[in-house]
C-alpha positions, 0 to 999 in steps of 0.5 A: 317889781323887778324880781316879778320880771325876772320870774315871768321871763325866767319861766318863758324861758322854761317854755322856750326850752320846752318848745325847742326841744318839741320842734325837733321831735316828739318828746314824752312828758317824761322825757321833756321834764328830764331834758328842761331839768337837766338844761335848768337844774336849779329849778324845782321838777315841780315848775317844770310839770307844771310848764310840761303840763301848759305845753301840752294843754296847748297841744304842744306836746302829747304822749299819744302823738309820741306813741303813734309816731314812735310805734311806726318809726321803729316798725319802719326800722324793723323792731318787734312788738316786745323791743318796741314796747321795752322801749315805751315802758321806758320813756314812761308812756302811759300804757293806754297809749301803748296799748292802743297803738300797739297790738301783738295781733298786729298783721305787719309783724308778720310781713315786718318778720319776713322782711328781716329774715329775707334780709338776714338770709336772702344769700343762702340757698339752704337753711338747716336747722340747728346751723350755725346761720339758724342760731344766728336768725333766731338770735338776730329776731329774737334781739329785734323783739319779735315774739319767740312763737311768731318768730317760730311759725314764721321762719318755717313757713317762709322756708318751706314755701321758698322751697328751701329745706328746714330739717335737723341734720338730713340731706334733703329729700328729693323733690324739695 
């Protein structure tokens, strides 16, 4: 009987671990079975499944509410789809999850993009190609996940319709 008692309070405190964790922000499965494991690790990793397992069939927890707040927080910080995307793969989402909320046809990569490069070029007049600053900017997109072809298209785009020159190593043409 007293052994019962230990045991049943035992895994409310599992659950409780597992919900204060959920009160501070989402958690993928994944990761709430590593956190519970390394608060409780003399406990089997298949009693923690299974107490992840209740949370989330009582909602508690979800990796698709993970995915979807996760996708828009780091949109929200200026990351690319790939940077995103490593970083699901590596909390263990499901890849339905991530396909579904995110998508490399996703217009807002192309505002997102824009954005960081006003930030990170907003101060230069000029931006010549094969710089010094050009090098940078790429690198700098480039480390954030933006895809290698958007990143591309975007930059000329946004250079040649602010009037700024992109050229190879030329004064610019009168005119620009």
């Amino acid at each position: 009987m007293d052994t019962e008692l230990t045991e049943k309070k035992f895994l409310v405190s599992l659950r409780r671990a597992g919900m204060d964790y959920l009160a501070r922000r989402e958690h993928t499965r994944h990761e709430l079975i590593q956190k519970i494991s390394r608060k409780f690790p003399e406990t089997a990793v298949e009693l923690i499944s299974a107490i992840v397992d209740r949370l989330a069939d009582d909602n508690l927890q979800s990796d698709e509410r993970f995915t979807e707040s996760y996708v828009r927080y780091r949109k929200s910080r200026g990351f690319g789809f790939t940077h995103i995307k490593q970083n699901l793969l590596q909390r263990k989402v499901p890849c339905q999850f991530i396909d579904h909320y995110l998508s490399l046809s996703d217009p807002d990569w192309s505002a997102l993009l824009e954005i960081q490069i006003a930030k990170k070029i907003g101060h230069l007049p000029i931006l010549v190609r094969d710089s010094k600053e050009h090098h940078k900017l790429l690198r700098f997109l480039n480390s954030r996940g933006f895809p290698p072809e958007l990143v591309r298209q975007t930059v000329e785009r946004r250079l040649i319709s602010s009037g700024n020159c992109l050229f190879s190593s030329y004064s610019c043409p009168p005119g620009t």
